[in-house]
PAZAPA-4460 file (N, C-alpha, C; in steps of 0.05 Angstrom, whole numbers, plus 32768, in hexadecimal, padded with zeros to 4 digits):
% residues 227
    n_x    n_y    n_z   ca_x   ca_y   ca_z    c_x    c_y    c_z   seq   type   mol
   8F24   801E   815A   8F25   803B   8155   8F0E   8044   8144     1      X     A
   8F07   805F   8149   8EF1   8064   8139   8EF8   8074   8128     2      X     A
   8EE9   807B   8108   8EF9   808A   80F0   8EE0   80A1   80F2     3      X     A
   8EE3   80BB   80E9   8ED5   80CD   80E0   8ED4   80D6   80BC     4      X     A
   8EBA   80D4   80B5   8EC4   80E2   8095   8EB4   80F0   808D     5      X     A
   8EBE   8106   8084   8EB3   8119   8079   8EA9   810C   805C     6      X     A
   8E90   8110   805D   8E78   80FF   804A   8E62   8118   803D     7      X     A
   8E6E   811E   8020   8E63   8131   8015   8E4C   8124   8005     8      X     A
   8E47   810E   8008   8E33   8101   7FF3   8E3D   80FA   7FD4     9      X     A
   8E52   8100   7FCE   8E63   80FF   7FB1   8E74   80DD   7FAF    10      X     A
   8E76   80DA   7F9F   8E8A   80C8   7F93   8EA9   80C2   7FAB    11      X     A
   8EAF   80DD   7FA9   8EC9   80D7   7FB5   8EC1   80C6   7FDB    12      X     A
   8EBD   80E9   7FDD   8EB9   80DF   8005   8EA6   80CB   8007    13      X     A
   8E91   80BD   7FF7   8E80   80A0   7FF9   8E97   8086   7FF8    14      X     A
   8EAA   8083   7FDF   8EBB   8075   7FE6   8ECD   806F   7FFA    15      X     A
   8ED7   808D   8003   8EE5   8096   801F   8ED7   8080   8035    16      X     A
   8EC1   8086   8035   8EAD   8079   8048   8EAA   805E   804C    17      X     A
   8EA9   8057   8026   8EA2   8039   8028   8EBB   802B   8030    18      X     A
   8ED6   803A   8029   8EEB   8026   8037   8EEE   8029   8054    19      X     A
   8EE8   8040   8069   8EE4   8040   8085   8EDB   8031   808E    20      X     A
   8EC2   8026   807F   8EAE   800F   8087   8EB5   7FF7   808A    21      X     A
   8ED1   7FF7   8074   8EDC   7FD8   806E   8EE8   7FD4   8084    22      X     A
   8EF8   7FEA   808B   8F15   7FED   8096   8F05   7FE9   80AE    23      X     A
   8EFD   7FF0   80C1   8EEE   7FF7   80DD   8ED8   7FEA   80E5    24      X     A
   8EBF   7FE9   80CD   8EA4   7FE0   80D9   8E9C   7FFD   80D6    25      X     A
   8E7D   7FF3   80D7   8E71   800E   80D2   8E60   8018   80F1    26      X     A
   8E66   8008   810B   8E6A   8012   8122   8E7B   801F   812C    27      X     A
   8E96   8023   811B   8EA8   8033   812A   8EAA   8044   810B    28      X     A
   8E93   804B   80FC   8E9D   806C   80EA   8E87   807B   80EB    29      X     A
   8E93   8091   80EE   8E7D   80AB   80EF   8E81   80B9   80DD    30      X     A
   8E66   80C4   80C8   8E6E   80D7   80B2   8E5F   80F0   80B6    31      X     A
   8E75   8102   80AB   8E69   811E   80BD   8E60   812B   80A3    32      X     A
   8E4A   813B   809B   8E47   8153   8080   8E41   815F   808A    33      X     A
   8E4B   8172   807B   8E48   818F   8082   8E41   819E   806A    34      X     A
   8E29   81B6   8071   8E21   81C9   806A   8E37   81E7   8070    35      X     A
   8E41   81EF   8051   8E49   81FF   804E   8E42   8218   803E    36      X     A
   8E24   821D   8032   8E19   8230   802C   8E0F   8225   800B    37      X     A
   8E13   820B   8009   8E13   820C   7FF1   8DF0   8212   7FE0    38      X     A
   8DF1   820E   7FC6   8DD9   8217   7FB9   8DC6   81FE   7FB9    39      X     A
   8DC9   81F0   7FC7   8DB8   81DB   7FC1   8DC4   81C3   7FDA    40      X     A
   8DA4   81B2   7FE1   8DAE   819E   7FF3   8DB2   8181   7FE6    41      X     A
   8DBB   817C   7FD5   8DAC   8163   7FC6   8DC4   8152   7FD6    42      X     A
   8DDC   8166   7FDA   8DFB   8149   7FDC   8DF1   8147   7FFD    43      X     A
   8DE4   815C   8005   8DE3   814B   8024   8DC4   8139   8022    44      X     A
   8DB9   813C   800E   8DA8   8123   8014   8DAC   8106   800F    45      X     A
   8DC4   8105   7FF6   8DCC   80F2   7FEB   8DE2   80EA   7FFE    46      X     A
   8DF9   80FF   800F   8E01   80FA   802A   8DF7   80DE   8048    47      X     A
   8DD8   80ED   804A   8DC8   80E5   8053   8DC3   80C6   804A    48      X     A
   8DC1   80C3   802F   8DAD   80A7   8026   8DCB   8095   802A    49      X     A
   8DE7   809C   8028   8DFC   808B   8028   8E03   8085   8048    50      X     A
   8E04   8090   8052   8E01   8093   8072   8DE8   8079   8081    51      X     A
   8DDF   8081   8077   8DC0   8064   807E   8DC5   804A   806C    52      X     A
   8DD5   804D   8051   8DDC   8039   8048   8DE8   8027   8053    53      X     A
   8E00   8035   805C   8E1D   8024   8075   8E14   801F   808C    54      X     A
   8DF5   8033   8098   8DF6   8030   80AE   8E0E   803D   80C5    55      X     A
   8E16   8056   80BC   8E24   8060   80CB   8E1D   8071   80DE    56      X     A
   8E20   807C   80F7   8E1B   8093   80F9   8E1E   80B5   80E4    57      X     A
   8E0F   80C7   80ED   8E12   80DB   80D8   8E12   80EF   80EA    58      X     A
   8E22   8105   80E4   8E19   8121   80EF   8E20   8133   80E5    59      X     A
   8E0F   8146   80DE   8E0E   8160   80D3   8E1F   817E   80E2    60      X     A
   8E28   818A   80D2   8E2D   81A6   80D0   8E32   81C0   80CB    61      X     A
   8E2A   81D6   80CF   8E1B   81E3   80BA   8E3D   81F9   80BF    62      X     A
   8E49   81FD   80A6   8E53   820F   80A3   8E59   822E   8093    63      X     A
   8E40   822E   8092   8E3D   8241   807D   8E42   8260   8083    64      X     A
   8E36   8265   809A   8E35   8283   809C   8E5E   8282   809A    65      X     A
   8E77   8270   809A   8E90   827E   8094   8E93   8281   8080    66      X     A
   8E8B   826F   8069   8E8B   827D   804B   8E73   8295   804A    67      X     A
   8E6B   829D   8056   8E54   82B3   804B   8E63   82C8   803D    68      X     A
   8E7A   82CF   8046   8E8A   82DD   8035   8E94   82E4   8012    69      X     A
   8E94   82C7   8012   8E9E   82B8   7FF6   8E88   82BB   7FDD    70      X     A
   8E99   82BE   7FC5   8E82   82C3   7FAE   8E85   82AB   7FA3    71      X     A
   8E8E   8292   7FAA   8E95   8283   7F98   8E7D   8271   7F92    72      X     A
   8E80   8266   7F75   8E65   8260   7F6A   8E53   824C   7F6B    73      X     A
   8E60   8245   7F86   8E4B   822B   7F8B   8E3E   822E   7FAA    74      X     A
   8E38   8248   7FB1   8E2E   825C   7FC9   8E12   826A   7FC3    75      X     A
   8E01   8262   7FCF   8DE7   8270   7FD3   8DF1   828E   7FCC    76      X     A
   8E01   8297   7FD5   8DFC   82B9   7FD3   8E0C   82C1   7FB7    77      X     A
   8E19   82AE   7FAA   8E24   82AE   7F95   8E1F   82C2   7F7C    78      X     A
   8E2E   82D2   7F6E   8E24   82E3   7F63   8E2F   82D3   7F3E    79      X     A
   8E43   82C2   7F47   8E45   82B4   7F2E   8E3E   8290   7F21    80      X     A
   8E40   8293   7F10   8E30   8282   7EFA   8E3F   8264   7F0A    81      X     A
   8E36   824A   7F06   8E45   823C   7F0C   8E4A   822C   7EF5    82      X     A
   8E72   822C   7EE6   8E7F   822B   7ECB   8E6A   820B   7ECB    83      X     A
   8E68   820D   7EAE   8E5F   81F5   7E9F   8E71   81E6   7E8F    84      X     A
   8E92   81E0   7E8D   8EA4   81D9   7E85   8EAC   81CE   7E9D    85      X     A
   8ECF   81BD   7E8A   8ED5   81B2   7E9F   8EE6   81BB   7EAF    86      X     A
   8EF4   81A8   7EC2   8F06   81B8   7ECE   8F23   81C1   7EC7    87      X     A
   8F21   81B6   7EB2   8F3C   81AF   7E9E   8F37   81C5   7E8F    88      X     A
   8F26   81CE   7E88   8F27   81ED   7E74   8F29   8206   7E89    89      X     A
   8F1B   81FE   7EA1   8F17   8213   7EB9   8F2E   821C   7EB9    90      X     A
   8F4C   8204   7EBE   8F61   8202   7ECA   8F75   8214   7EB4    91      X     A
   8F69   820E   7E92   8F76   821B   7E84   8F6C   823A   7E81    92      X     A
   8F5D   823F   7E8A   8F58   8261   7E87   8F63   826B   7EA5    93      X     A
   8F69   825C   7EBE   8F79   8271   7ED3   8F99   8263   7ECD    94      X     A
   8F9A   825B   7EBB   8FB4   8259   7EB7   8FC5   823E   7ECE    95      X     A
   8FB7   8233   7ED9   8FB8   821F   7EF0   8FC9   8232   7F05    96      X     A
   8FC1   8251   7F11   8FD3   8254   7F20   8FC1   825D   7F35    97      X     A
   8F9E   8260   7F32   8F8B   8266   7F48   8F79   8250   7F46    98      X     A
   8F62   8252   7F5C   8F5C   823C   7F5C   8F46   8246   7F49    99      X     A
   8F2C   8231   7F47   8F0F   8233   7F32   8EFC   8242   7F40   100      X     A
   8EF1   8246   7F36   8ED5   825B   7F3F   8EC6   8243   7F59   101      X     A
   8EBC   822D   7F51   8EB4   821C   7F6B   8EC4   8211   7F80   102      X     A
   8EDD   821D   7F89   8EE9   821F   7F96   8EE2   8235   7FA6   103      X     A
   8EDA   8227   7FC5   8ECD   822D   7FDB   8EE8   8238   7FEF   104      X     A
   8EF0   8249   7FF2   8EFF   8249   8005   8F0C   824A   801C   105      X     A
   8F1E   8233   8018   8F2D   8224   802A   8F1A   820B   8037   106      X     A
   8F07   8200   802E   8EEE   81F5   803A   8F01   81D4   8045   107      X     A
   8F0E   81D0   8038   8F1F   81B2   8044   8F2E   81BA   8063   108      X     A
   8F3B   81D5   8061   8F47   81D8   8077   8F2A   81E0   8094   109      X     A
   8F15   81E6   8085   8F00   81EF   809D   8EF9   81D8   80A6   110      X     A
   8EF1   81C2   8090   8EE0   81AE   8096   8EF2   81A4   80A1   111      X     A
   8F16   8198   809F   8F1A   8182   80A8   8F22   818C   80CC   112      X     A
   8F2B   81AE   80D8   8F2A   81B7   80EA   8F0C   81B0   80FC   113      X     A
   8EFD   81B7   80EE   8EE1   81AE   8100   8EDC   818D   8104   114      X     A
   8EE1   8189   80F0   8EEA   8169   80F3   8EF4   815B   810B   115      X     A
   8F08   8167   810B   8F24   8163   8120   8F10   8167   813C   116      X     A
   8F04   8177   813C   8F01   8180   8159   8EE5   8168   8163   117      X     A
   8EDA   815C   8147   8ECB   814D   814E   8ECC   8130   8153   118      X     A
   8EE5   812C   8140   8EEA   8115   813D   8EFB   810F   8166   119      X     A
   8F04   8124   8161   8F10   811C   818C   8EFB   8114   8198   120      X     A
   8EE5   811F   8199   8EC9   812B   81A5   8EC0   8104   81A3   121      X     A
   8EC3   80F9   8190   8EB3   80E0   8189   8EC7   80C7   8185   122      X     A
   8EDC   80CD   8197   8EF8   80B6   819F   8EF8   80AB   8181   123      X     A
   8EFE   80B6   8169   8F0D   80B6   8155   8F27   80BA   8156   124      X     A
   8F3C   80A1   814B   8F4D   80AA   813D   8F58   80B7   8124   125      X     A
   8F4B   80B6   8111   8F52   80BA   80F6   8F37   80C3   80E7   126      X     A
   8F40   80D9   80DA   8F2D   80E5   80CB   8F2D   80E1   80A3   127      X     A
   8F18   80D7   8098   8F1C   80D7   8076   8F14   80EE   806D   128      X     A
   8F1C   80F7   8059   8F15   80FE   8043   8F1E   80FF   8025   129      X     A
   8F0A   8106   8014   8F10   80FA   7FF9   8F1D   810E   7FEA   130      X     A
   8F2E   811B   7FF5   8F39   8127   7FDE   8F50   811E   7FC3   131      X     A
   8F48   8120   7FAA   8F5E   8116   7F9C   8F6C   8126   7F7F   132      X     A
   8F7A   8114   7F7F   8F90   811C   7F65   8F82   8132   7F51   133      X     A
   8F6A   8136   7F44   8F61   8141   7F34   8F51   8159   7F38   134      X     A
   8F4B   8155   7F55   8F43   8172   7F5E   8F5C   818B   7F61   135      X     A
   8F6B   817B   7F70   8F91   8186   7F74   8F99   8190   7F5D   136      X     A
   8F95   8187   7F42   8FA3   818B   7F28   8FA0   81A8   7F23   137      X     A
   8FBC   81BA   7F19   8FBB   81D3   7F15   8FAC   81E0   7F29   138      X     A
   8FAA   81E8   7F46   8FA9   81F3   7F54   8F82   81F5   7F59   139      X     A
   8F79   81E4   7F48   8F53   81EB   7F45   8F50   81E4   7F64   140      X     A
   8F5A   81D2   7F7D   8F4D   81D3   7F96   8F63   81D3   7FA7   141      X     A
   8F79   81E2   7FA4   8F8B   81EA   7FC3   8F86   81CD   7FD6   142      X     A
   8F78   81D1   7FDB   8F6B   81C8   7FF5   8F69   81A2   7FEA   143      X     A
   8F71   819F   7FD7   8F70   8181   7FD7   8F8D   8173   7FD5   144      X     A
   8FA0   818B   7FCC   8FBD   817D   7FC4   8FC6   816D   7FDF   145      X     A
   8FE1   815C   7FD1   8FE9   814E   7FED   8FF5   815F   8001   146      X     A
   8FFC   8176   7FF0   900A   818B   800A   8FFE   818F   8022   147      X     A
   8FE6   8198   8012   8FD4   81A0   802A   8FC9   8189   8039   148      X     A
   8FC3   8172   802F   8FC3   815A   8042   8FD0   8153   8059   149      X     A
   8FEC   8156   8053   9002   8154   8062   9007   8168   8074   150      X     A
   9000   8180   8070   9007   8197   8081   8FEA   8198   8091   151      X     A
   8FD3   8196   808E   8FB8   818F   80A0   8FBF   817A   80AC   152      X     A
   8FCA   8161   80A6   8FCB   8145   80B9   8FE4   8150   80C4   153      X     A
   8FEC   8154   80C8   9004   8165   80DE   8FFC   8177   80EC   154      X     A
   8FEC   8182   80E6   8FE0   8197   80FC   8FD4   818D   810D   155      X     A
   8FBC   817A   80F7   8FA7   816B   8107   8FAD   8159   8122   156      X     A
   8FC6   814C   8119   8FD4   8134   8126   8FE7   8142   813E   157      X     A
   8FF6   8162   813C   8FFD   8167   8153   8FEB   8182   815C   158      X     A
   8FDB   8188   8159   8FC3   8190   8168   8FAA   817E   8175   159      X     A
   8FA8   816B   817A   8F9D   815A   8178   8FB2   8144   8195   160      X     A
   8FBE   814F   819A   8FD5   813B   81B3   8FE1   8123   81A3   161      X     A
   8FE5   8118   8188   8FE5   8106   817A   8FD9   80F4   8181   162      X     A
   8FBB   8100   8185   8FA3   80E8   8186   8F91   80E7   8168   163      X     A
   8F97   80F2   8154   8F84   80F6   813C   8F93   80EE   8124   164      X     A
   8F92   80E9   810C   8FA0   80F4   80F4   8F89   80EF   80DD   165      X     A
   8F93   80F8   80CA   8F86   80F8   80B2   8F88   80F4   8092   166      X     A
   8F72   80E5   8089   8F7F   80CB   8073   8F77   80D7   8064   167      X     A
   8F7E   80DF   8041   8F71   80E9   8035   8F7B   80D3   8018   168      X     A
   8F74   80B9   801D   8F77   80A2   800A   8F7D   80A1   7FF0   169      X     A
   8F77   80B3   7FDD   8F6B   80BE   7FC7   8F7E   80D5   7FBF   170      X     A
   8F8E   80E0   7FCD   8F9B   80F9   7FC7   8FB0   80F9   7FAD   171      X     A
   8FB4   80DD   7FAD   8FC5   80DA   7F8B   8FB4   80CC   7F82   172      X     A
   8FA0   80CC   7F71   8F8E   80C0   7F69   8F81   80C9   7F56   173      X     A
   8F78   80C1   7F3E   8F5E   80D2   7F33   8F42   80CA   7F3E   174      X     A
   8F2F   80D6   7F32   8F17   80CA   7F37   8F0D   80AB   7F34   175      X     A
   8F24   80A8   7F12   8F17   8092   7F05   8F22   8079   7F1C   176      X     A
   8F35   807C   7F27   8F43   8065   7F37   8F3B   8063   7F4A   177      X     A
   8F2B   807E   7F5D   8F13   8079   7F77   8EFE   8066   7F67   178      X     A
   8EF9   8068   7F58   8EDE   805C   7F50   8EE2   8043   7F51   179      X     A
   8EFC   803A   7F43   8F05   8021   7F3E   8F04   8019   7F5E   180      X     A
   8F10   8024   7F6B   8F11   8018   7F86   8EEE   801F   7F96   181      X     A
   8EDB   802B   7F91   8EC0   802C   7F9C   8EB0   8014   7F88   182      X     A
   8EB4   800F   7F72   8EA9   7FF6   7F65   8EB3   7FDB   7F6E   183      X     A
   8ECC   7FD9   7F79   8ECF   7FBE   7F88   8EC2   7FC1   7F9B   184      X     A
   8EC1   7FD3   7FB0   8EAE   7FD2   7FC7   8E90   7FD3   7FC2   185      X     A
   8E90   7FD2   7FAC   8E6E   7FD3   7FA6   8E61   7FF0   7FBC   186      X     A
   8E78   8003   7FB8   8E60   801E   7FB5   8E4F   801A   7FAA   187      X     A
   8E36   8027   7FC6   8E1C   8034   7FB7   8E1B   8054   7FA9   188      X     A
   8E26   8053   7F92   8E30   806B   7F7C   8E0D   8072   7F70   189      X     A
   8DFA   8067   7F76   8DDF   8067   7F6A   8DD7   8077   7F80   190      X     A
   8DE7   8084   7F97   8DD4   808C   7FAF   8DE5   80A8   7FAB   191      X     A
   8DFD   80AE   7F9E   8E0E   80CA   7F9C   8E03   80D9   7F8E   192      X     A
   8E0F   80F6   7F92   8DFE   8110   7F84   8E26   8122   7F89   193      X     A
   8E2A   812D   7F6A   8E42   8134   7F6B   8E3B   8155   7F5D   194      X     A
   8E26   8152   7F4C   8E18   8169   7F3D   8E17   8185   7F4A   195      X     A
   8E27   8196   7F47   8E28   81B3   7F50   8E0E   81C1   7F47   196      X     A
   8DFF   81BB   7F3C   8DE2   81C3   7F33   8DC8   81AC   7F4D   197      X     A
   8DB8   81BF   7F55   8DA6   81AF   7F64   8D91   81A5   7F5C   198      X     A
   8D94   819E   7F3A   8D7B   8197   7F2B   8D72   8180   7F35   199      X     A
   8D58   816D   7F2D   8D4F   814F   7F2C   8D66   813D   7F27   200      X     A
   8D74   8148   7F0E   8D83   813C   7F01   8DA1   8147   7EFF   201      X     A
   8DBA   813B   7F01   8DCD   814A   7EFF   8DCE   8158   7EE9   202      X     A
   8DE1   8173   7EE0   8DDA   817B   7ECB   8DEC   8173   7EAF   203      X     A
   8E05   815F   7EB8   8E19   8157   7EA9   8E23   8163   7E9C   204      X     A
   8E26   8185   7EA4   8E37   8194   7E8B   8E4F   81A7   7EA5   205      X     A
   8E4A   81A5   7EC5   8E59   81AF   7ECF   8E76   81A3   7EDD   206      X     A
   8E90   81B2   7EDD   8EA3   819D   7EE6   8E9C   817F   7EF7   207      X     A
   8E99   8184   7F03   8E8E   816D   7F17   8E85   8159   7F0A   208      X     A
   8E6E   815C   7EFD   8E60   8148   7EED   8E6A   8144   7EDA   209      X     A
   8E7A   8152   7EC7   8E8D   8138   7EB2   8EA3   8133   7EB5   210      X     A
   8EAF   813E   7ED4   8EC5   8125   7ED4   8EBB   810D   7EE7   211      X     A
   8EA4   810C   7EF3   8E95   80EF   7EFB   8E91   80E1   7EE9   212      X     A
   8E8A   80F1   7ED5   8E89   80DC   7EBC   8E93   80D5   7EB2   213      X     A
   8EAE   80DB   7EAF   8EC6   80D3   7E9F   8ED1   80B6   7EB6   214      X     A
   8ECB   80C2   7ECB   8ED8   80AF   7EDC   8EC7   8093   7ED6   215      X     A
   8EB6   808E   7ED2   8EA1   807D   7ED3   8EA4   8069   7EBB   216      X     A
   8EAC   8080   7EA9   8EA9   806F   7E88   8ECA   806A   7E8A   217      X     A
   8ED7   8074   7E95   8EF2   8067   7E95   8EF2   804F   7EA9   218      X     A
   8EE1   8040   7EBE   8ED9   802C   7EBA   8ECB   8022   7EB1   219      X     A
   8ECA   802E   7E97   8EB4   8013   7E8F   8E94   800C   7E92   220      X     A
   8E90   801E   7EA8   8E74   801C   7EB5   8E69   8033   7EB1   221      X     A
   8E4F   8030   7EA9   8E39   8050   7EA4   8E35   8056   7EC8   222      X     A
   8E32   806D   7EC9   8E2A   807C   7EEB   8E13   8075   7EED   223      X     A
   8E11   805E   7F08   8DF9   805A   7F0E   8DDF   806F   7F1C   224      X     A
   8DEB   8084   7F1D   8DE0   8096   7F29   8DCA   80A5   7F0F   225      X     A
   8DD9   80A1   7F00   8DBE   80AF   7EE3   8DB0   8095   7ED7   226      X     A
   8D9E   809A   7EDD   8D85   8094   7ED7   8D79   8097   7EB6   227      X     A
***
């Protein structure tokens, strides 16, 4: 069987990947990124360098002109700041009942639908992605809880003739315990880009980047990715 995974260049969907690889071989996984308008290319280049790492196939997709709509702050046409806190303060000023300002919307349900249609297209059964426990927390990404896991792999799986479904490994998980499980596999975490800023350098003050880091130092290990 062949696996599909949505491969944002980050921590999570690289581990996603690196266990596909285990599980399958990296002749039968395809990792798909996609371009969704964001402000910067760095995660599809770091996408790119993990993809050549495994030796997988790769394919691109651009979805941007459906968020063109959206002000949310991690969008080229963006009219707001992108928060420099974490997500844990984010979560306490909407009261955990909306999602965070870098909340793209609905972008799990787009990607893993376009997914679907590709993963048939390329005699896949099963599609990854990395969504987990800490994105889900207090409502900051809809789109990662197990609900919505469960109610997309049911769609997926009977739209689809029950030829598809979809794994999202990680969905009770924090970060720090993907990592734990991408450091046994000897992820290449030195080739990821998780930084909502498209500097040289991550900028380590936006959500993203300090809960990578927390995840990191809660093993134990400095992020090979900073230099």
């Amino acid at each position: 069987m062949n696996a599909l995974v949505l491969s944002s260049g980050g921590v999570d969907s690289t581990t996603a990947l690196a266990m596909a690889v285990a599980k399958y071989g990296k002749d039968h996984v395809i990792a798909l990124s996609v371009s969704y308008g964001q402000k910067h290319d760095k995660e599809l280049q770091a996408a790119k360098a993990v993809a050549e790492y495994y030796g997988v196939e790769q394919l691109f997709l651009d979805l941007g002109l459906i968020f063109q709509y959206s002000n949310c702050s991690l969008l080229r046409q963006s009219t707001e700041d992108i928060p420099q806190e974490s997500y844990a303060k984010q979560i306490q000023q909407t009261g955990g009942k909306t999602p965070v300002s870098t909340y793209v919307p609905f972008r799990n349900g787009l990607f893993l639908s376009a997914a679907a249609s590709i993963a048939l297209s390329k005699d896949c059964g099963v599609i990854y992605y990395g969504a987990h426990a800490d994105d889900a927390a207090g409502a900051a990404y809809p789109d990662c809880s197990p609900a919505f896991h469960q109610a997309m792999n049911q769609a997926i799986y009977e739209g689809s003739g029950q030829l598809l479904h979809v794994e999202a490994p990680f969905v009770g998980m924090t970060k720090a315990e993907i990592v734990a499980i991408g450091l046994d596999l000897k992820v290449p975490y030195h080739l990821t880009w998780s930084c909502y800023e498209g500097n040289e350098t991550p900028c380590g003050k936006c959500g993203t980047c300090i809960d990578r880091a927390k995840a990191f130092a809660a093993n134990g290990v400095a992020d090979p990715a900073i230099h």
